[in-house]
LOMAR-525551 format. One record per residue (C-alpha): x, z, y; residue number from 0; residue in three letters. Coordinates in Angstrom, 2 decimals, always signed. Each point is the difference from the previous one (the first is absolute). Layout:
residues N
<rec u="X" w="Z" v="Y" k="NUM" r="ALA"/>
...
This chain:
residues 219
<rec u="+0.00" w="+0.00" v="+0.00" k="0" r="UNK"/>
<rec u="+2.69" w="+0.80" v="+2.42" k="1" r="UNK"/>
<rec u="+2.13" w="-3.04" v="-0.28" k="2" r="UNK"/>
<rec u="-3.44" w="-1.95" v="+0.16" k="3" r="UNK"/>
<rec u="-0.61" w="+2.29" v="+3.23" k="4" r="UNK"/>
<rec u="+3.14" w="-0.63" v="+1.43" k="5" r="UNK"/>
<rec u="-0.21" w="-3.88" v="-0.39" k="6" r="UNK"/>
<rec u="-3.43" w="+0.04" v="+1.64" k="7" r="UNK"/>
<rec u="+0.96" w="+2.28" v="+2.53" k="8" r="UNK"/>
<rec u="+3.37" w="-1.94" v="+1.19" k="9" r="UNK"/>
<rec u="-1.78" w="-3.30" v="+0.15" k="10" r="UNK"/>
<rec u="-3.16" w="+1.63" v="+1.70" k="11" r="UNK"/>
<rec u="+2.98" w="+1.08" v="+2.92" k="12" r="UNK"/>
<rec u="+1.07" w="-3.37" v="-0.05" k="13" r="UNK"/>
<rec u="-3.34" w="-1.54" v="+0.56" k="14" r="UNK"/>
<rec u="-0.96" w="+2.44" v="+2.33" k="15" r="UNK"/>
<rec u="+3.13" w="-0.87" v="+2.02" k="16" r="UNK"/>
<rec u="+0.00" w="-4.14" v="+0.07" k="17" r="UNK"/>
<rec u="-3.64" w="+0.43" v="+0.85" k="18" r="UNK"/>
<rec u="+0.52" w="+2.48" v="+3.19" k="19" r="UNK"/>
<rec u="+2.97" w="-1.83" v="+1.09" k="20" r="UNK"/>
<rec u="-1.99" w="-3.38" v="+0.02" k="21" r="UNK"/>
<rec u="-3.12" w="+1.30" v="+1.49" k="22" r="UNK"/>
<rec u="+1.63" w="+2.16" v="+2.92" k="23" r="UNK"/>
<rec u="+2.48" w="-3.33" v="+0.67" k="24" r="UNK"/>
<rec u="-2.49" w="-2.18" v="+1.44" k="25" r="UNK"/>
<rec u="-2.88" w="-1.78" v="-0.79" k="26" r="UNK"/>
<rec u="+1.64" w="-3.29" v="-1.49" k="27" r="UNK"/>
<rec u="+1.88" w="+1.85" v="-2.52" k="28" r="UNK"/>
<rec u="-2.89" w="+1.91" v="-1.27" k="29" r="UNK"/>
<rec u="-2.58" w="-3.60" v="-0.19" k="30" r="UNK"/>
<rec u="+3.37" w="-1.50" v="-1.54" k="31" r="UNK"/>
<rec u="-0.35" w="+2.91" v="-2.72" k="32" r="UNK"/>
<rec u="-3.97" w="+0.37" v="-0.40" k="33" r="UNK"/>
<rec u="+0.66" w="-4.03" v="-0.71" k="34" r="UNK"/>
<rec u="+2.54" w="+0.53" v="-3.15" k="35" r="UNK"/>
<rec u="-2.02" w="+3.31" v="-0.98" k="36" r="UNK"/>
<rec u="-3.52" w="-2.23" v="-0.75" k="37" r="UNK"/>
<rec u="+2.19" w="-2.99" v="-1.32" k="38" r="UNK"/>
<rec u="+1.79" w="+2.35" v="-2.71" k="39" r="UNK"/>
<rec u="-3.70" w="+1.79" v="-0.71" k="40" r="UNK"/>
<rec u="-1.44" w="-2.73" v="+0.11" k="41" r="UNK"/>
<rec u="+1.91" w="-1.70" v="-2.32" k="42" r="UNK"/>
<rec u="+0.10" w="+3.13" v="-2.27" k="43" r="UNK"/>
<rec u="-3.90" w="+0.31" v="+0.17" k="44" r="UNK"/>
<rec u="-0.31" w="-3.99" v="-1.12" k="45" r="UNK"/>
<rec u="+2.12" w="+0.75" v="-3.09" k="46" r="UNK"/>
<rec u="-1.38" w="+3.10" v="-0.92" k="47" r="UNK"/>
<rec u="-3.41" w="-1.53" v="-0.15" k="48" r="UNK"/>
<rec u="-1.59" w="-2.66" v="-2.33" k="49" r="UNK"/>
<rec u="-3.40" w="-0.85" v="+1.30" k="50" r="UNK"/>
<rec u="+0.40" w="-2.50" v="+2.49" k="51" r="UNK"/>
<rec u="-2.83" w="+1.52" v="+2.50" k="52" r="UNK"/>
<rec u="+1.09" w="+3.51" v="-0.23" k="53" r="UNK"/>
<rec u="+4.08" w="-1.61" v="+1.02" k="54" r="UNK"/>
<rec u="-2.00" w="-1.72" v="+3.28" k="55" r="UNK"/>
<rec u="-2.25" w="+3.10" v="+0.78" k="56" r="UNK"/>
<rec u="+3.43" w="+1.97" v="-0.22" k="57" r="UNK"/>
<rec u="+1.84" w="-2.06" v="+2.11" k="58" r="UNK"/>
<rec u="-3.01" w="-0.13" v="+3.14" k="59" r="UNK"/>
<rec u="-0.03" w="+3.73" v="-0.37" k="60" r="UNK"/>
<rec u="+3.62" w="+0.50" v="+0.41" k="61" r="UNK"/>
<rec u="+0.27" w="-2.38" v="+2.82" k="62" r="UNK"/>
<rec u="-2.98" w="+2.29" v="+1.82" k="63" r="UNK"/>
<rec u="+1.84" w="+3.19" v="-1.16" k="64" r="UNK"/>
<rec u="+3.82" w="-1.03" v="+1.80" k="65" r="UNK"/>
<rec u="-2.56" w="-1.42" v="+2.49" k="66" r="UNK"/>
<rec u="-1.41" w="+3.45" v="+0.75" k="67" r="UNK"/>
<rec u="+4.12" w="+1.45" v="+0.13" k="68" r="UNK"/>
<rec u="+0.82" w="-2.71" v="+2.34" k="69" r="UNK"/>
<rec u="-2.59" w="+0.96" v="+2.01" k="70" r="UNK"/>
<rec u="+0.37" w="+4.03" v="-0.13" k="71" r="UNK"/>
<rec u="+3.44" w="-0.73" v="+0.76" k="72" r="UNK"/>
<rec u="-0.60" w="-1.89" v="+3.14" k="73" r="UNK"/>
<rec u="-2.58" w="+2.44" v="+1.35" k="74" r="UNK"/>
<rec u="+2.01" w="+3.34" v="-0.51" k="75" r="UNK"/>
<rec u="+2.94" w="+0.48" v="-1.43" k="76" r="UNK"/>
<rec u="-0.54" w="+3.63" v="-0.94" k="77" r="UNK"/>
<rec u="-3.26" w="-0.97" v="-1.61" k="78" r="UNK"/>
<rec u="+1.75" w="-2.25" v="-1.52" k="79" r="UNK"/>
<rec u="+2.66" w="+2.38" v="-1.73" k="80" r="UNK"/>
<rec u="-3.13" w="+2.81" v="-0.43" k="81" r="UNK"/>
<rec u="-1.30" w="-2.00" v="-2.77" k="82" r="UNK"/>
<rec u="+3.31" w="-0.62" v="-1.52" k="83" r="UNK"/>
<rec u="+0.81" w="+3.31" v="-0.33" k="84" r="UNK"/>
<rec u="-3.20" w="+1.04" v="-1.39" k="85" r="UNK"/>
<rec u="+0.33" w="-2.67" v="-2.54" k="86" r="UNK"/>
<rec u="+3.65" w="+0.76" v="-0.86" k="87" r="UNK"/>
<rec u="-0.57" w="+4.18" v="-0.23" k="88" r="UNK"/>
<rec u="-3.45" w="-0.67" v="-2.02" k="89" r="UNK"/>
<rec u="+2.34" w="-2.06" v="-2.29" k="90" r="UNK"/>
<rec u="+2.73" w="+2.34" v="-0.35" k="91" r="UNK"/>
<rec u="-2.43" w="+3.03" v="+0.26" k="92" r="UNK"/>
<rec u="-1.71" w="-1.41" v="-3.45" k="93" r="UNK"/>
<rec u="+3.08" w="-0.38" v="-2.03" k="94" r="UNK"/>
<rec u="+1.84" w="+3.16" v="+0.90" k="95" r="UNK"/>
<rec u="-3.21" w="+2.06" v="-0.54" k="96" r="UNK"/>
<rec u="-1.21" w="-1.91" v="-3.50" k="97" r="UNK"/>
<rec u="+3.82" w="-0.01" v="-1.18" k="98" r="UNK"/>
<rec u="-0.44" w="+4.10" v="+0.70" k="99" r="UNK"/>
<rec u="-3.10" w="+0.92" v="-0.73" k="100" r="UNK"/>
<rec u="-1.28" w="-2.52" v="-2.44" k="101" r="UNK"/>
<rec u="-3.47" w="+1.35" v="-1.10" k="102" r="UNK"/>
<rec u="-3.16" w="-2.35" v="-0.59" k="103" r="UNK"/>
<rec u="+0.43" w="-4.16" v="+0.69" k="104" r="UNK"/>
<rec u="-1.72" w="-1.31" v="+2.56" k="105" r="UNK"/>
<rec u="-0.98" w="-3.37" v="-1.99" k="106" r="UNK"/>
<rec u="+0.52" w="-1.93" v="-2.30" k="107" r="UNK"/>
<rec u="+0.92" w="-3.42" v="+2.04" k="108" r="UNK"/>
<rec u="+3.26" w="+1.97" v="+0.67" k="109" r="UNK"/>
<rec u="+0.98" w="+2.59" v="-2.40" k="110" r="UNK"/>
<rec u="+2.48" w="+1.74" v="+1.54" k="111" r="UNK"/>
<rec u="-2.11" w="+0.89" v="+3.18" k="112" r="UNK"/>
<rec u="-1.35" w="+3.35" v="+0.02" k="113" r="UNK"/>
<rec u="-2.01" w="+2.61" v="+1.65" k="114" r="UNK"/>
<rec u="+2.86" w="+1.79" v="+1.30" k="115" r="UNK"/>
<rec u="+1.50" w="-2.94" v="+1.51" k="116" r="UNK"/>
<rec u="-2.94" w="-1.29" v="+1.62" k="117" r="UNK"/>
<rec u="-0.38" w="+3.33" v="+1.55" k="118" r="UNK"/>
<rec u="+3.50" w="+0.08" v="+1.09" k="119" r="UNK"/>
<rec u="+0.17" w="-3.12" v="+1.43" k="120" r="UNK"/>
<rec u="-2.85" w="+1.03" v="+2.47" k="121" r="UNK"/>
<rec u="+2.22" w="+3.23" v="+0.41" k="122" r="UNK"/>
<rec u="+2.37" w="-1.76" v="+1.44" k="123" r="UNK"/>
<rec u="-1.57" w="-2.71" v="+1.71" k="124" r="UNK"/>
<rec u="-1.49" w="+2.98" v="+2.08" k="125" r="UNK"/>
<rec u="+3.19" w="+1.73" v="+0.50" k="126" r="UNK"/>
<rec u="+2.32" w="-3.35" v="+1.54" k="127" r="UNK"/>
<rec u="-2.77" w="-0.96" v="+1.86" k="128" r="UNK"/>
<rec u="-0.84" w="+2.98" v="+1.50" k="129" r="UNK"/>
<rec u="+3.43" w="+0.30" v="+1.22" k="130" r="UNK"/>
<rec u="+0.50" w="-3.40" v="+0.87" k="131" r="UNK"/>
<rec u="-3.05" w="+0.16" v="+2.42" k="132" r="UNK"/>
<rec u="+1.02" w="+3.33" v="+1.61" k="133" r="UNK"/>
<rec u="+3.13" w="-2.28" v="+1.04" k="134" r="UNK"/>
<rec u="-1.84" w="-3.41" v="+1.36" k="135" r="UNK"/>
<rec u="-3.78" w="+1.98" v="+0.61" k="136" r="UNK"/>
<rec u="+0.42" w="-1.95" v="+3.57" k="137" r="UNK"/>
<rec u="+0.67" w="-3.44" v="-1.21" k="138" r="UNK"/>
<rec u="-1.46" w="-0.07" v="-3.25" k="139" r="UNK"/>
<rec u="-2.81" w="-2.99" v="-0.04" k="140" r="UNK"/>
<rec u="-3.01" w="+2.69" v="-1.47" k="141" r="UNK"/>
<rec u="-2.40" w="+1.58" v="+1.96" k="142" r="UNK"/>
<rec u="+1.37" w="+3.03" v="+1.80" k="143" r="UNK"/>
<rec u="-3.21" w="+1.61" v="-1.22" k="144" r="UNK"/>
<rec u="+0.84" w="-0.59" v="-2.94" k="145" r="UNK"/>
<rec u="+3.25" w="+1.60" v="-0.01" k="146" r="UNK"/>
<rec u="-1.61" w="+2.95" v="+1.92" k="147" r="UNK"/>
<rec u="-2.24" w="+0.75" v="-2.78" k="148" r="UNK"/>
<rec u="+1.76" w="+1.29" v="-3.17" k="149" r="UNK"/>
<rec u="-2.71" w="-0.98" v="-2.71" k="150" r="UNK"/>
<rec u="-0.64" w="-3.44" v="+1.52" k="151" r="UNK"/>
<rec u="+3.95" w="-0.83" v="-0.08" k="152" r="UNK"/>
<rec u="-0.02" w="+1.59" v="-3.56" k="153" r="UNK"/>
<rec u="-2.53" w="-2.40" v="-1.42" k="154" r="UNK"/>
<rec u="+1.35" w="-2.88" v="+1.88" k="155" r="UNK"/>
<rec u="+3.16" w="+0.69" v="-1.75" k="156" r="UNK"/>
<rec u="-1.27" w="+0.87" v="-3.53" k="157" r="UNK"/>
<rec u="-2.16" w="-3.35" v="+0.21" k="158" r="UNK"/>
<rec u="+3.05" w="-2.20" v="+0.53" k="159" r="UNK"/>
<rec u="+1.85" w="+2.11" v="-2.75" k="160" r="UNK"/>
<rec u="-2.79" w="-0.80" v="-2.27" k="161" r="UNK"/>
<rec u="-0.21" w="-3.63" v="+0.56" k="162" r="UNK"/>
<rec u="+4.05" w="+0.09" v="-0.41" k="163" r="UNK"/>
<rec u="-0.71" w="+1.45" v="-3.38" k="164" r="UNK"/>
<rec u="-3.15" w="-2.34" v="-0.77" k="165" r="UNK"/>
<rec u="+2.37" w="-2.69" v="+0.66" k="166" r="UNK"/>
<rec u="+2.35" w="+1.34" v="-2.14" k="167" r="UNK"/>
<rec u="-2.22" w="+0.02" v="-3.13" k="168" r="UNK"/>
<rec u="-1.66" w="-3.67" v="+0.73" k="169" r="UNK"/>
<rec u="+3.62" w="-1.61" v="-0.18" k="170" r="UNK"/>
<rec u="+0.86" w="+2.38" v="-3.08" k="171" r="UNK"/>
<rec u="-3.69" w="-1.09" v="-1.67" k="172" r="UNK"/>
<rec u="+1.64" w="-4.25" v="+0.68" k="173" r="UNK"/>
<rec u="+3.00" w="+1.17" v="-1.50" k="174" r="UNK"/>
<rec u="-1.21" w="+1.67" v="-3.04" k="175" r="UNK"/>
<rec u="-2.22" w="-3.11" v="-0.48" k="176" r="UNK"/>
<rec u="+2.62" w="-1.98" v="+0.24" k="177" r="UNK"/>
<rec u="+2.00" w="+1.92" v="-2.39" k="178" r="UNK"/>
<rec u="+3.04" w="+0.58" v="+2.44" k="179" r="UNK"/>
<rec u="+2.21" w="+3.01" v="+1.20" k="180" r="UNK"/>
<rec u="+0.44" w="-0.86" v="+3.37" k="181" r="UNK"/>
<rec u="-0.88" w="-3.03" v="+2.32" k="182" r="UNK"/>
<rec u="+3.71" w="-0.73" v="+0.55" k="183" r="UNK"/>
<rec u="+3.50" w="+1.43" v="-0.23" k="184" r="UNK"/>
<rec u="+1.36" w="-0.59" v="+3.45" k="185" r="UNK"/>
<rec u="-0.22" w="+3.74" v="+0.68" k="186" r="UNK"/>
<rec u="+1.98" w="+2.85" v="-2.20" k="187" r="UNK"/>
<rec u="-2.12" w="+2.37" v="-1.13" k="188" r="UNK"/>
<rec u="-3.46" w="-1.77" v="+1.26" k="189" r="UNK"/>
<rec u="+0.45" w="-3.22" v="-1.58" k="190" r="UNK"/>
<rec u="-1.77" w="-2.83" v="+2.41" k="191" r="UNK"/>
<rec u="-0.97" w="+0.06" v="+3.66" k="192" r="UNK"/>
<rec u="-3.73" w="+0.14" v="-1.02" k="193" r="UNK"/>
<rec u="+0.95" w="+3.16" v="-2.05" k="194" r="UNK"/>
<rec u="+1.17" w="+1.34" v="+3.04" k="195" r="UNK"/>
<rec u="-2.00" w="-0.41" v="+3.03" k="196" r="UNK"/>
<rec u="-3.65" w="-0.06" v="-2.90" k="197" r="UNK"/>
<rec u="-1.50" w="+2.44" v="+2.59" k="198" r="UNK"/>
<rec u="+0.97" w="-1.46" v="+3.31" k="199" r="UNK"/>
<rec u="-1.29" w="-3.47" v="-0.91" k="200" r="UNK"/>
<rec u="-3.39" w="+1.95" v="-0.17" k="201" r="UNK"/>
<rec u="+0.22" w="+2.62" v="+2.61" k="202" r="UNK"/>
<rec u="+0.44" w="-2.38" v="+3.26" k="203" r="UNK"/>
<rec u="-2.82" w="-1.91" v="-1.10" k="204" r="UNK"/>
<rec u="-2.38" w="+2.48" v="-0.06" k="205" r="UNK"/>
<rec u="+1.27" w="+2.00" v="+3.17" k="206" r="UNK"/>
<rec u="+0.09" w="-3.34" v="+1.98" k="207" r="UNK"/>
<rec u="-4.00" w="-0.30" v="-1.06" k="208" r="UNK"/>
<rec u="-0.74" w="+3.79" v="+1.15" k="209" r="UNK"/>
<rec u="+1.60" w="-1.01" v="+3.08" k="210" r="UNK"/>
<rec u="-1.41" w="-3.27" v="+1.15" k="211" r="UNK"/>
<rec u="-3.51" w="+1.55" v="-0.89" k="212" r="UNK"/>
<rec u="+0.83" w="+3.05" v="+1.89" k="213" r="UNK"/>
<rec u="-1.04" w="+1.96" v="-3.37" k="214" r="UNK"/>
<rec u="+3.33" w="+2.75" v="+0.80" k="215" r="UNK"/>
<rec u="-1.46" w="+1.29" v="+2.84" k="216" r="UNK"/>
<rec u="-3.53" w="+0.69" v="-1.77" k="217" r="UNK"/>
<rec u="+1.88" w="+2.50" v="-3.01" k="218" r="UNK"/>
């Protein structure tokens, strides 16, 4: 477990770095890098799948998802990097407390998610975020109401955890259908780009929608 840990957890710091240095260098660099991201998950979606519908329904929903980052990005940056880390900690939240705690599965579309890590990845979601937004309250692209009002932030960031996690299990449901490990091998210890960023590709989607219909503000 450790070694597996320490692979995951070396290339997670890697990640973590390319992708802050390219988003906080400019614009260019970052569209230059959302570009490569959907061509490489793109390409790993179209050979993970057989049916040739499900390949094209993939493919418009990823272009909408890096859509939805390109445009999160350009709004607000700390918005922007709010939903990354959320993502990221309700990732690494999940494996540290299901590699711990173990206890019940969570499903069977992925076997080795459990209670305990679901539960810790919203643990931690709360935690980063929470101190994230004490640091960028002023700039941060949410409601200051919002932020004001401790349940209302609390389900706004449990609802993007779950949909990180949701996302999770829908690309571990294609790859179990498909009968493969991972969508790629690009990545130590992750395997593919989709394997990676499974619950961002869902979570700016559906916090673009509750934006553009104004549906945050209403929690």
């Amino acid at each position: 477990m450790f070694k597996e840990f320490e692979k995951r957890l070396i290339s997670s710091i890697i990640l973590i770095l390319i992708t802050l240095l390219v988003v906080l260098e400019g614009k260019t660099f970052f569209y230059i890098f959302l570009f490569i991201a959907f061509i490489i998950s793109s390409y790993e979606w179209f050979k993970m799948i057989k049916r040739f519908d499900i390949k094209i329904f993939g493919i418009l929903f990823l272009f909408f998802s890096f859509y939805s980052a390109f445009y999160f990005r350009d709004q607000n940056l700390e918005g922007f990097l709010l939903i990354i880390l959320i993502c990221v900690s309700t990732d690494i939240g999940g494996y540290i407390f299901g590699n711990l705690f173990k206890g019940p599965k969570l499903t069977k579309i992925s076997p080795k998610k459990t209670q305990s890590g679901m539960i810790g990845g919203f643990v931690l979601s709360l935690i980063i975020s929470s101190i994230f937004v004490l640091q960028y309250s002023n700039d941060i692209y949410i409601d200051q109401n919002l932020i004001e009002n401790d349940l209302k932030f609390v389900i706004l960031i449990l609802l993007i955890s779950s949909v990180s996690q949701v996302g999770d299990l829908i690309i571990s449901y294609f790859k179990r259908s498909s009968k493969i490990k991972n969508t790629g091998n690009i990545i130590p210890g992750h395997g593919g780009l989709l394997d990676r960023i499974d619950g961002m590709i869902f979570v700016f989607p559906f916090v673009y929608l509750v934006t553009a219909f104004s549906i945050i503000i209403k929690l």
